[in-house]
ChimeraX commands (.cxc) that place a marker at each C-alpha (Angstrom):
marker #1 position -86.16,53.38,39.41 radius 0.5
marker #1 position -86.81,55.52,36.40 radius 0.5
marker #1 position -90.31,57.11,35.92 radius 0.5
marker #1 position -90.78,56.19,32.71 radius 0.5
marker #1 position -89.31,52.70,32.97 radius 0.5
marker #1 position -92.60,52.25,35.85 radius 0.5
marker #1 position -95.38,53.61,33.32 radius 0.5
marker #1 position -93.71,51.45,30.26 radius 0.5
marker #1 position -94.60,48.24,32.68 radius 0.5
marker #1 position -97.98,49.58,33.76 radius 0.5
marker #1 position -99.45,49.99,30.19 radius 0.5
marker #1 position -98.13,47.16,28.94 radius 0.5
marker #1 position -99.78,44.98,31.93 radius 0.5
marker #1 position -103.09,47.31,31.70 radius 0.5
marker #1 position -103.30,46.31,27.40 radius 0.5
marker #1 position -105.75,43.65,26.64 radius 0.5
marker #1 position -103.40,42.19,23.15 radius 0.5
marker #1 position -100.49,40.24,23.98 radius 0.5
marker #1 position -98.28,42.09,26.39 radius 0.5
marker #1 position -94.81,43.65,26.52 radius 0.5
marker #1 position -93.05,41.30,28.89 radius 0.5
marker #1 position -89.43,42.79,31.15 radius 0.5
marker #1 position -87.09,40.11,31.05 radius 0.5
marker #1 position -83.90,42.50,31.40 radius 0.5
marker #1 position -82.03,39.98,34.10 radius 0.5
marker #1 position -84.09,36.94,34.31 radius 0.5
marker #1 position -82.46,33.55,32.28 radius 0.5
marker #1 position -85.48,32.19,30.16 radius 0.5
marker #1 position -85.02,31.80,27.33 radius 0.5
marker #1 position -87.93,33.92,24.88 radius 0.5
marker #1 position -88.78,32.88,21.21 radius 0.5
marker #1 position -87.95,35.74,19.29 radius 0.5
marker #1 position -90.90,35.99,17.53 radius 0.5
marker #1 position -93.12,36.89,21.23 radius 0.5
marker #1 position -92.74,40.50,22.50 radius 0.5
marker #1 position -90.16,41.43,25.03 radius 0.5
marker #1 position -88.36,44.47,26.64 radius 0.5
marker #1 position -84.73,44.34,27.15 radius 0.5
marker #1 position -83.02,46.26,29.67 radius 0.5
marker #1 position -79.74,48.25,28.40 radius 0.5
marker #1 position -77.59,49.50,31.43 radius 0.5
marker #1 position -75.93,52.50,29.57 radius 0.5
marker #1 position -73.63,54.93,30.45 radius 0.5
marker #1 position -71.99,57.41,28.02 radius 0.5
marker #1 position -68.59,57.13,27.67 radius 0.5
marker #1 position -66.28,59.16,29.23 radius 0.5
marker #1 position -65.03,61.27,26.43 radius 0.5
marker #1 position -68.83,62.22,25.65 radius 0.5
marker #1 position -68.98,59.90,22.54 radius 0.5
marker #1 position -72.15,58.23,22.82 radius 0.5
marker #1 position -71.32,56.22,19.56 radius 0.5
marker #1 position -68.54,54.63,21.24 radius 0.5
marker #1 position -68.41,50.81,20.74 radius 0.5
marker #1 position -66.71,50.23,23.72 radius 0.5
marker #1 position -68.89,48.97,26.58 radius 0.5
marker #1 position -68.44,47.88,30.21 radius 0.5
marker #1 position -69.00,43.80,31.20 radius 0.5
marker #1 position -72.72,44.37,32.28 radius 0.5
marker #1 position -73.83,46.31,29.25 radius 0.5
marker #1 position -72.22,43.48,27.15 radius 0.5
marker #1 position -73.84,40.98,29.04 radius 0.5
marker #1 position -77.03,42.81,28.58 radius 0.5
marker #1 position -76.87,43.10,24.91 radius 0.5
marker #1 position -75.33,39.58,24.06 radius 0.5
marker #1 position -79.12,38.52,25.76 radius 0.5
marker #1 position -80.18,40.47,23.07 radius 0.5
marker #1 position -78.47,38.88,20.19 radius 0.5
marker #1 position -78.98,35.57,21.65 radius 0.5
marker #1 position -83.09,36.19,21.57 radius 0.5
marker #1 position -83.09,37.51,18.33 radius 0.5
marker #1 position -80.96,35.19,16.10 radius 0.5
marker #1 position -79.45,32.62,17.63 radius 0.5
marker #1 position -82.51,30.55,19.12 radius 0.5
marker #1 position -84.08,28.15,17.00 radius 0.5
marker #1 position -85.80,30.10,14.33 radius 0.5
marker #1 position -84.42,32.93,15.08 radius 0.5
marker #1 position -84.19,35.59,12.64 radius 0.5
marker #1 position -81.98,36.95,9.81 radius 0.5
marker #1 position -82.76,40.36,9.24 radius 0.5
marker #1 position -83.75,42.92,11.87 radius 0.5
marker #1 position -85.02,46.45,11.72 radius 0.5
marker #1 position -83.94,48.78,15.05 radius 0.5
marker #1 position -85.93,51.50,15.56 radius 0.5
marker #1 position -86.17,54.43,18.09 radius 0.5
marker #1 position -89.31,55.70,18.99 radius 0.5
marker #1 position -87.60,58.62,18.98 radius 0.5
marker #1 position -84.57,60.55,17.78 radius 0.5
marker #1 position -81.72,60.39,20.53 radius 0.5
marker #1 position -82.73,57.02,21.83 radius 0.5
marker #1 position -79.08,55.32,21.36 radius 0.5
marker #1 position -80.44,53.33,18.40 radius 0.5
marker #1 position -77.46,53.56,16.23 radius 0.5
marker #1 position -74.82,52.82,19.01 radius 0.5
marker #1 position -77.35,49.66,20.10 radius 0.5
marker #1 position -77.53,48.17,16.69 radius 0.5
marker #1 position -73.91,48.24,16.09 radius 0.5
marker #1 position -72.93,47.05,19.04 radius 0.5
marker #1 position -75.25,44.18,18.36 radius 0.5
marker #1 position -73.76,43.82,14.99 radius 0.5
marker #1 position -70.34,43.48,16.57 radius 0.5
marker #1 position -71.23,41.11,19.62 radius 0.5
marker #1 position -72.86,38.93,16.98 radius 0.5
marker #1 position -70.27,38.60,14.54 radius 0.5
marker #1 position -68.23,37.41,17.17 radius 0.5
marker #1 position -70.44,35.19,18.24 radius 0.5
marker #1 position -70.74,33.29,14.74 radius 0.5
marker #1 position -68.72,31.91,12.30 radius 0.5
marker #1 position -71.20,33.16,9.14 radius 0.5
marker #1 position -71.21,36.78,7.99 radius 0.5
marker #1 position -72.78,39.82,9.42 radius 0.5
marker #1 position -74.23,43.14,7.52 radius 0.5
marker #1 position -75.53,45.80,9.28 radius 0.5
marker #1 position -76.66,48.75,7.43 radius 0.5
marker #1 position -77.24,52.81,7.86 radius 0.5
marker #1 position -81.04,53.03,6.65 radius 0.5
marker #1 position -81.48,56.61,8.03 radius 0.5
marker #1 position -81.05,58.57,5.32 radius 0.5
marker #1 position -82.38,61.69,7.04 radius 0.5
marker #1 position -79.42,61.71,9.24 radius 0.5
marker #1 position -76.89,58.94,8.38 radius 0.5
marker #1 position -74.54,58.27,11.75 radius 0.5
marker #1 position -73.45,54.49,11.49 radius 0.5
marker #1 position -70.33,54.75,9.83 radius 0.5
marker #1 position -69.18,57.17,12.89 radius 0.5
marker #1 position -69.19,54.09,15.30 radius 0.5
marker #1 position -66.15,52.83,13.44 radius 0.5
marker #1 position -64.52,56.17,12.19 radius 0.5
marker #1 position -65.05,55.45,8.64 radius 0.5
marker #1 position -66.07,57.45,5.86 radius 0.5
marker #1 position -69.89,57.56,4.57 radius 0.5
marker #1 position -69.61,56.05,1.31 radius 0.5
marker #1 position -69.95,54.60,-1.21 radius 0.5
marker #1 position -73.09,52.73,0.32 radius 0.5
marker #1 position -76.23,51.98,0.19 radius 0.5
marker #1 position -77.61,54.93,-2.01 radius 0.5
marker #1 position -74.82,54.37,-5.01 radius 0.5
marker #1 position -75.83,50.40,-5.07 radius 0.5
marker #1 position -79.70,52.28,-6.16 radius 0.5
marker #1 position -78.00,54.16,-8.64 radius 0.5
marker #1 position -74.96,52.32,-10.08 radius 0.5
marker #1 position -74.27,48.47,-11.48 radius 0.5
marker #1 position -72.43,45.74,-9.55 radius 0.5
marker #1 position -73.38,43.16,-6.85 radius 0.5
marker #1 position -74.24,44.37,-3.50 radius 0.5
marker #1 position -70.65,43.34,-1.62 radius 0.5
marker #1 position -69.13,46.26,-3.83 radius 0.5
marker #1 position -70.46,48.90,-1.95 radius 0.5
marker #1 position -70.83,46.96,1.54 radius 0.5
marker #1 position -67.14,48.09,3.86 radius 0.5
marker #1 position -65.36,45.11,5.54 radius 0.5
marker #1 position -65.02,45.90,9.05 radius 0.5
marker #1 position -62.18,45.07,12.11 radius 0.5
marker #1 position -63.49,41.58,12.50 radius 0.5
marker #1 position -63.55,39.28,9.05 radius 0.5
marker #1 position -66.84,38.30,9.37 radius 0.5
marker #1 position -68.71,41.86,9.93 radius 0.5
marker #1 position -69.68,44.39,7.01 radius 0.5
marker #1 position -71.02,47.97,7.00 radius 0.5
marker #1 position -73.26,49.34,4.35 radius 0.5
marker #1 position -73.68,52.94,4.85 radius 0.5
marker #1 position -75.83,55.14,3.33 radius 0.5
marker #1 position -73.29,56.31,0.49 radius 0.5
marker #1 position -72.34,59.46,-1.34 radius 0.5
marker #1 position -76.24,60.05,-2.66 radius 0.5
marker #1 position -77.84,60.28,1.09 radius 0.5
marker #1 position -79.32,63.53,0.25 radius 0.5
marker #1 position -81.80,61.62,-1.84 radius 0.5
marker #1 position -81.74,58.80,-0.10 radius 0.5
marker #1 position -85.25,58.99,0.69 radius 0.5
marker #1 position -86.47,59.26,-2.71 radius 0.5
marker #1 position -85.90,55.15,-3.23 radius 0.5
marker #1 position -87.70,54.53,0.11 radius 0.5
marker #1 position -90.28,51.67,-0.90 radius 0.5
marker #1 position -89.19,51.09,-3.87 radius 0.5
marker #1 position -88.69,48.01,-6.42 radius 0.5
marker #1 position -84.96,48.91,-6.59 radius 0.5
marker #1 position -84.53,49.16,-2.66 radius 0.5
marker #1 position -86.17,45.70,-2.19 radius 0.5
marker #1 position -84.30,44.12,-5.15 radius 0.5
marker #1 position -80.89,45.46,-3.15 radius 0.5
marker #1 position -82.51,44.33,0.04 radius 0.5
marker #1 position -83.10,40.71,-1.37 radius 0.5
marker #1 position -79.51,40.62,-2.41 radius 0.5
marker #1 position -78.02,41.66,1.08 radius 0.5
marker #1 position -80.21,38.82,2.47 radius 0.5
marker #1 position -79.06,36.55,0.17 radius 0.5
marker #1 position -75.10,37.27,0.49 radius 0.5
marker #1 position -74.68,37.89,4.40 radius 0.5
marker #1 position -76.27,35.36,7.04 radius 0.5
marker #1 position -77.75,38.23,9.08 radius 0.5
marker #1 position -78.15,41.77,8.16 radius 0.5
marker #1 position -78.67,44.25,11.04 radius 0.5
marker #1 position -80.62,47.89,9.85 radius 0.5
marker #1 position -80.31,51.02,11.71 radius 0.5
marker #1 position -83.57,53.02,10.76 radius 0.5
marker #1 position -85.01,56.37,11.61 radius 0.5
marker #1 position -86.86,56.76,14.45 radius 0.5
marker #1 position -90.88,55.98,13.68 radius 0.5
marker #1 position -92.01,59.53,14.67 radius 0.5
marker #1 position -90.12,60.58,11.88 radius 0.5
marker #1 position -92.07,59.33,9.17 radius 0.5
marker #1 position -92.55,55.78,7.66 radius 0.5
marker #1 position -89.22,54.83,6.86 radius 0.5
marker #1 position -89.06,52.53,9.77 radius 0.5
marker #1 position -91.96,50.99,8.58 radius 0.5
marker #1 position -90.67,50.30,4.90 radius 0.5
marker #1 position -87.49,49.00,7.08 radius 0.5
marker #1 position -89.24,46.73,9.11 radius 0.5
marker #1 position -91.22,45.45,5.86 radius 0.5
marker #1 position -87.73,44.24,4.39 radius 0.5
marker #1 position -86.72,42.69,7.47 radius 0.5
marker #1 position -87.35,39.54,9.43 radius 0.5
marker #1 position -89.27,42.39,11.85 radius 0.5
marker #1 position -88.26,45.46,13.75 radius 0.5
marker #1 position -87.06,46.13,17.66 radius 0.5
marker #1 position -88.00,49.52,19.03 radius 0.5
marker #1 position -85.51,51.18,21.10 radius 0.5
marker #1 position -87.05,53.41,24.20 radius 0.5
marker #1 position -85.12,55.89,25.79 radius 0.5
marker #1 position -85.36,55.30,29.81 radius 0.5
marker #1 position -85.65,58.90,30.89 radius 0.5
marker #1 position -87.13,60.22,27.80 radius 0.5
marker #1 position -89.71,57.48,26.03 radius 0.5
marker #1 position -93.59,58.51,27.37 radius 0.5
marker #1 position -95.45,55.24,27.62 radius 0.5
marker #1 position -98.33,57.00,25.28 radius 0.5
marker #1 position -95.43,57.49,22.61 radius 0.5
marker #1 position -94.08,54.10,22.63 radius 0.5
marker #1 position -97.78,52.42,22.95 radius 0.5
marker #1 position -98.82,54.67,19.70 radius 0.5
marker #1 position -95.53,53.87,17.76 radius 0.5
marker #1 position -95.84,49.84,18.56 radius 0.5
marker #1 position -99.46,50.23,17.28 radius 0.5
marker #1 position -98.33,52.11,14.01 radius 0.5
marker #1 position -95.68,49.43,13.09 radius 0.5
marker #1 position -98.31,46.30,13.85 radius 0.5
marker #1 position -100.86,48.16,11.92 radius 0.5
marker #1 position -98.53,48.03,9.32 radius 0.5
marker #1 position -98.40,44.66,9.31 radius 0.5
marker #1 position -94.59,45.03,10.45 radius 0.5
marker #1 position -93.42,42.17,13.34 radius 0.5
marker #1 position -92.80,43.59,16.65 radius 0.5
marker #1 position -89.99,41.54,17.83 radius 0.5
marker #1 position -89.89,43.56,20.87 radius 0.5
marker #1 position -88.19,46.80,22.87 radius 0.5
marker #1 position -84.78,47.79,24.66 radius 0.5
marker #1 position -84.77,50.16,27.28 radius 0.5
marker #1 position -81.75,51.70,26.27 radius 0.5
marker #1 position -79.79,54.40,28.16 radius 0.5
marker #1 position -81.01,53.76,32.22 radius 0.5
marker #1 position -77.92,54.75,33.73 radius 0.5
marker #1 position -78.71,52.98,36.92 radius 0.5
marker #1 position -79.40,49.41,37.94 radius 0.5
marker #1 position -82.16,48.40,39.42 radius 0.5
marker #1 position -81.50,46.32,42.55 radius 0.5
marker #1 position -82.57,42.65,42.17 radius 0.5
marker #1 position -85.24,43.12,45.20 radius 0.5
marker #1 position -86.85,45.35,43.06 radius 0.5
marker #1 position -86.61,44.09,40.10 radius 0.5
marker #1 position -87.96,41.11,40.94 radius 0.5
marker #1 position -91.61,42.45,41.78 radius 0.5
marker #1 position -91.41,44.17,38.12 radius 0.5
marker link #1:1,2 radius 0.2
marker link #1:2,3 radius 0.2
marker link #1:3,4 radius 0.2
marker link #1:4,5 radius 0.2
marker link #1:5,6 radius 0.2
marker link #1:6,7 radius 0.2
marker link #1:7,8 radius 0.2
marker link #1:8,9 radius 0.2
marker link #1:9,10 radius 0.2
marker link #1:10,11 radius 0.2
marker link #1:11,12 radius 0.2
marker link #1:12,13 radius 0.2
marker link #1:13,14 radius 0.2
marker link #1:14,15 radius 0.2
marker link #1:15,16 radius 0.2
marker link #1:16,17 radius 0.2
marker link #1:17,18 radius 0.2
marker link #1:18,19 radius 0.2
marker link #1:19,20 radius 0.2
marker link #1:20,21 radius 0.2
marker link #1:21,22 radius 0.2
marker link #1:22,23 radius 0.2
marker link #1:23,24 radius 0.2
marker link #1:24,25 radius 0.2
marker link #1:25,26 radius 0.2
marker link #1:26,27 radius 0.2
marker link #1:27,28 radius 0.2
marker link #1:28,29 radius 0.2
marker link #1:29,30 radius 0.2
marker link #1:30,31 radius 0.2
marker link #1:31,32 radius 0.2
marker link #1:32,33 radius 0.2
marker link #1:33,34 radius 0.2
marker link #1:34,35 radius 0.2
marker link #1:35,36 radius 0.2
marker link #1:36,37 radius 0.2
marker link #1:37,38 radius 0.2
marker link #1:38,39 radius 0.2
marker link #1:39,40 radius 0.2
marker link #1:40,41 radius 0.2
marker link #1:41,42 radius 0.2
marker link #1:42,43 radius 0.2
marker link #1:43,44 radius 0.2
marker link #1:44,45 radius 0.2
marker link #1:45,46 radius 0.2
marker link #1:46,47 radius 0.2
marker link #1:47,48 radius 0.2
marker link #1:48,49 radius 0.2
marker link #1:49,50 radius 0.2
marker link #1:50,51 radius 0.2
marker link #1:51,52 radius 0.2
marker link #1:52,53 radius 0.2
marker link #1:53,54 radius 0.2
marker link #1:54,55 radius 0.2
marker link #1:55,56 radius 0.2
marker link #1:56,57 radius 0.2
marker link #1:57,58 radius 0.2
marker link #1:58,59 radius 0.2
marker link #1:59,60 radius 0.2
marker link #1:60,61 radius 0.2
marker link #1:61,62 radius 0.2
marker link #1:62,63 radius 0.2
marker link #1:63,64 radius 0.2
marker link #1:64,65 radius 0.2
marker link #1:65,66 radius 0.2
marker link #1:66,67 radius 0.2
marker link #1:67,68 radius 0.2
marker link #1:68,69 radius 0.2
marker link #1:69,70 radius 0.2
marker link #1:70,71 radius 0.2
marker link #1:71,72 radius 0.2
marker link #1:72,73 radius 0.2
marker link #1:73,74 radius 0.2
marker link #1:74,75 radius 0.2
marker link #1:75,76 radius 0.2
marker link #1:76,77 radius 0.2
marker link #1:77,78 radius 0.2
marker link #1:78,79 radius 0.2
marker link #1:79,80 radius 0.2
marker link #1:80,81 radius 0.2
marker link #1:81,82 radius 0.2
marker link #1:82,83 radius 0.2
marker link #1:83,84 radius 0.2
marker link #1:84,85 radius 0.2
marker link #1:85,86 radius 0.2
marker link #1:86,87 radius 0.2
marker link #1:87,88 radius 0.2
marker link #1:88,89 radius 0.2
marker link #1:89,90 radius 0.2
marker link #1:90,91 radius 0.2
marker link #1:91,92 radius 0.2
marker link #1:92,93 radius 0.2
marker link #1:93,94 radius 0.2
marker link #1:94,95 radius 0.2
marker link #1:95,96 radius 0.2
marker link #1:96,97 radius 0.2
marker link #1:97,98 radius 0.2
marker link #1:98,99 radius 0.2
marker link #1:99,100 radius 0.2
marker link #1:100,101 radius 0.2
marker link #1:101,102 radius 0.2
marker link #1:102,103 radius 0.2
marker link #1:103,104 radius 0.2
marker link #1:104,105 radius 0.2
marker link #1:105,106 radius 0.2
marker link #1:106,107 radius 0.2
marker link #1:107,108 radius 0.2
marker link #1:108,109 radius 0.2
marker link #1:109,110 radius 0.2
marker link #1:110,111 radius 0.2
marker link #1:111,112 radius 0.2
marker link #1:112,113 radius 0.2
marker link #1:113,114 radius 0.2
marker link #1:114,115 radius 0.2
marker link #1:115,116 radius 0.2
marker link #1:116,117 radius 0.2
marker link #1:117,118 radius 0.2
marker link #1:118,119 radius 0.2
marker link #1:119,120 radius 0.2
marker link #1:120,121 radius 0.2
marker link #1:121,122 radius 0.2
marker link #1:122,123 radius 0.2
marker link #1:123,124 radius 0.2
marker link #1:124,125 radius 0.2
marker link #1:125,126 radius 0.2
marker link #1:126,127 radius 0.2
marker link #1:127,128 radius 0.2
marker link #1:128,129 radius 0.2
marker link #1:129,130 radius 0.2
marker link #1:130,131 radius 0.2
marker link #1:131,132 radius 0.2
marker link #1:132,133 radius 0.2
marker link #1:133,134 radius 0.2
marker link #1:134,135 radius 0.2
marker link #1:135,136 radius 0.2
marker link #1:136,137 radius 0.2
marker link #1:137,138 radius 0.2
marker link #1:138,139 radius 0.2
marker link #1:139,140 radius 0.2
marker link #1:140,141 radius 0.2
marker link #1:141,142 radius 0.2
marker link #1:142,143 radius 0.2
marker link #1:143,144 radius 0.2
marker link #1:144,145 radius 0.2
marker link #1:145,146 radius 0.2
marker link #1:146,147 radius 0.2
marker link #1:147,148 radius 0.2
marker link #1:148,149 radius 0.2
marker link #1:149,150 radius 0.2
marker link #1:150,151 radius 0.2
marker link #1:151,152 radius 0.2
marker link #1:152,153 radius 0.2
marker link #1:153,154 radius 0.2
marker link #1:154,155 radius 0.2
marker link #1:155,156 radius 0.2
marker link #1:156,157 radius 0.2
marker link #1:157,158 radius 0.2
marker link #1:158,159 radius 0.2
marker link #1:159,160 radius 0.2
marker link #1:160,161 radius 0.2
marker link #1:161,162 radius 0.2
marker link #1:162,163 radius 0.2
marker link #1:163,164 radius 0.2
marker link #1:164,165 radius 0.2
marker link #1:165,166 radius 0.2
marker link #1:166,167 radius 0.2
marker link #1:167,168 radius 0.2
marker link #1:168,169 radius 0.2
marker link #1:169,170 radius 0.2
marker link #1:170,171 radius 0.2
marker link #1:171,172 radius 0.2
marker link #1:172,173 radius 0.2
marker link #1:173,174 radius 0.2
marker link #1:174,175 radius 0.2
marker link #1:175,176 radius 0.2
marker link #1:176,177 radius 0.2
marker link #1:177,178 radius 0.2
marker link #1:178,179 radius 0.2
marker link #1:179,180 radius 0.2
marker link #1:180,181 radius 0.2
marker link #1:181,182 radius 0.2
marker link #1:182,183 radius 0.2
marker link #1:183,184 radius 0.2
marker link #1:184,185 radius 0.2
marker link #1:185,186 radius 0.2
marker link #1:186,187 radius 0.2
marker link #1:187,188 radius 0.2
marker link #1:188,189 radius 0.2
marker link #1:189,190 radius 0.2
marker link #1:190,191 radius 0.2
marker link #1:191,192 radius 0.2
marker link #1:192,193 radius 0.2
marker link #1:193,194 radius 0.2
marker link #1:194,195 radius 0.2
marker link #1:195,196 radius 0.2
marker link #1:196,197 radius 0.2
marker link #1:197,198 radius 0.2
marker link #1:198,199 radius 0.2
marker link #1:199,200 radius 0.2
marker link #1:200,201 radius 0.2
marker link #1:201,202 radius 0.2
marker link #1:202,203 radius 0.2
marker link #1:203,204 radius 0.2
marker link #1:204,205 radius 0.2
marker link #1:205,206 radius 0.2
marker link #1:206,207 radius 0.2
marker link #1:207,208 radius 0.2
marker link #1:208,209 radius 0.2
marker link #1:209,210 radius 0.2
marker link #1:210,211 radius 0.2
marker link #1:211,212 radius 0.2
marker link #1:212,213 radius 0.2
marker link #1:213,214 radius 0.2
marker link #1:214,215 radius 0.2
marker link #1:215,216 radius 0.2
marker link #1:216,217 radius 0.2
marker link #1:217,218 radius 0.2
marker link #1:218,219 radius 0.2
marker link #1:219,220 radius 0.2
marker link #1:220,221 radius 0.2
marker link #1:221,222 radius 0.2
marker link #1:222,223 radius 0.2
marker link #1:223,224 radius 0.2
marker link #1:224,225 radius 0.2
marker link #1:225,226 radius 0.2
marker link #1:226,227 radius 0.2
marker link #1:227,228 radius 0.2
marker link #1:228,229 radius 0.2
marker link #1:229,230 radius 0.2
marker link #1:230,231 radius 0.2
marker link #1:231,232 radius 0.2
marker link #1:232,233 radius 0.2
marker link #1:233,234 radius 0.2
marker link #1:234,235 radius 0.2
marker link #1:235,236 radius 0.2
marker link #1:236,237 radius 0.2
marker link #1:237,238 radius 0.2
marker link #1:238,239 radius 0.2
marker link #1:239,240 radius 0.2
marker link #1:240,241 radius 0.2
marker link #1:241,242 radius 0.2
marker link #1:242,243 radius 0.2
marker link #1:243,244 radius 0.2
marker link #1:244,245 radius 0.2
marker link #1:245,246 radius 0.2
marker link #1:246,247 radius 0.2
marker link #1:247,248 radius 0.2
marker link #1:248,249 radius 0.2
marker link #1:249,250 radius 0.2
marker link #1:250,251 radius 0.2
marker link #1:251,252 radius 0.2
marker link #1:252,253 radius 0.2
marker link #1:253,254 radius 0.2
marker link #1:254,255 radius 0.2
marker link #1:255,256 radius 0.2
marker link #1:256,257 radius 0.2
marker link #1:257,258 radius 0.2
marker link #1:258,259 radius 0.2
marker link #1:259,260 radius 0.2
marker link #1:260,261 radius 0.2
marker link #1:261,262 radius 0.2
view
């Protein structure tokens, strides 16, 4: 069992506010508004490209929980904010392989959209192009679905960052940003948004503002409980929902026997 996945359950339990709960394998169903950690068994793929949509049946399993708590319970949400608490934590691979398992889930449509600007990677899980996006809808006319990419499946969009990421960050938080934001909501069913990690600054933050609420994504074998305990502190201070955490990346199951006394 991983380290850090051990002191992620121990500070949780130890907190006196409403606790992080590990549901990974059980079958209950959660509301998606209450806090939960979700367990990702992830294994690069072999040809090293860890943006790789293609997963094995237990991964898909794993994440198509995921989707399920999220957005397809009663109340469930429509937009979504995922978040690493740090850089490296698979964020961009998880949210667009949520994007794709629920698009095929549904029968509505399905945004998901590169809000890193720093470091814009989501158009890579598809092989397409960077632009134009979500940076020439600040600076140009036309409704939103001109600059939003139809996808392999009919029902599933990308909105990348666009041909202006460089500045990019230069719209975070403003009126412009949450006019386009608005839109999005109001064209696709559910929008999905890939944002920076929260120790790099507040663009998660602003990103969990314009959504429903934001997911943080731990790394198993890299996330420090004090890290992840500060960063879910910074987004509630902010007034930003916590929907709740993935352990992303644990390359290894952990055996039922155990699990079960998590």
């Amino acid at each position: 069992m991983s380290r850090n996945f051990e002191l992620l359950q121990r500070v949780e339990l130890e907190r006196e506010a409403e606790p992080v709960r590990e549901v990974g394998r059980q079958q209950e169903q959660v509301s998606p508004a209450s806090q939960t950690v979700e367990q990702i068994d992830w294994k690069p793929p072999l040809n090293g490209n860890s943006m790789a949509l293609e997963t094995d049946a237990v991964v898909q399993d794993e994440i198509s929980k995921l989707v399920q708590r999220l957005f397809l319970l009663p109340n469930g949400c429509r937009a979504v904010t995922f978040a690493g608490v740090e850089e490296g934590n698979g964020c961009t691979w998880l949210t667009a392989r949520a994007a794709d398992l629920l698009a095929s889930q549904i029968a509505g449509t399905v945004c998901v959209v590169d809000g890193n600007f720093r470091a814009p990677d989501l158009h890579n899980c598809w092989h397409v192009e960077n632009g134009p996006g979500l940076t020439d809808a600040m600076t140009e006319a036309g409704s939103i679905g001109k600059y939003c990419r139809p996808l392999d499946r009919e029902n599933l969009w990308l909105l990348s960052v666009g041909s202006v990421a460089p500045n990019g960050r230069s719209w975070m938080g403003s009126e412009i940003l949450r006019s386009r934001m608005a839109e999005l909501r109001a064209t696709f069913d559910f929008v999905l948004i890939d944002a920076p990690a929260v120790s790099q600054g507040g663009d998660a933050i602003v990103w969990g503002h314009l959504a429903d609420g934001a997911v943080l994504v731990l790394g198993a074998n890299d996330t420090q409980r004090e890290t992840a305990h500060w960063d879910a502190t910074e987004l509630a201070s902010a007034n930003v929902r916590v929907l709740g955490a993935v352990l992303n990346k644990r390359t290894f199951p952990i055996p039922d026997s155990l699990y079960s006394k998590l």
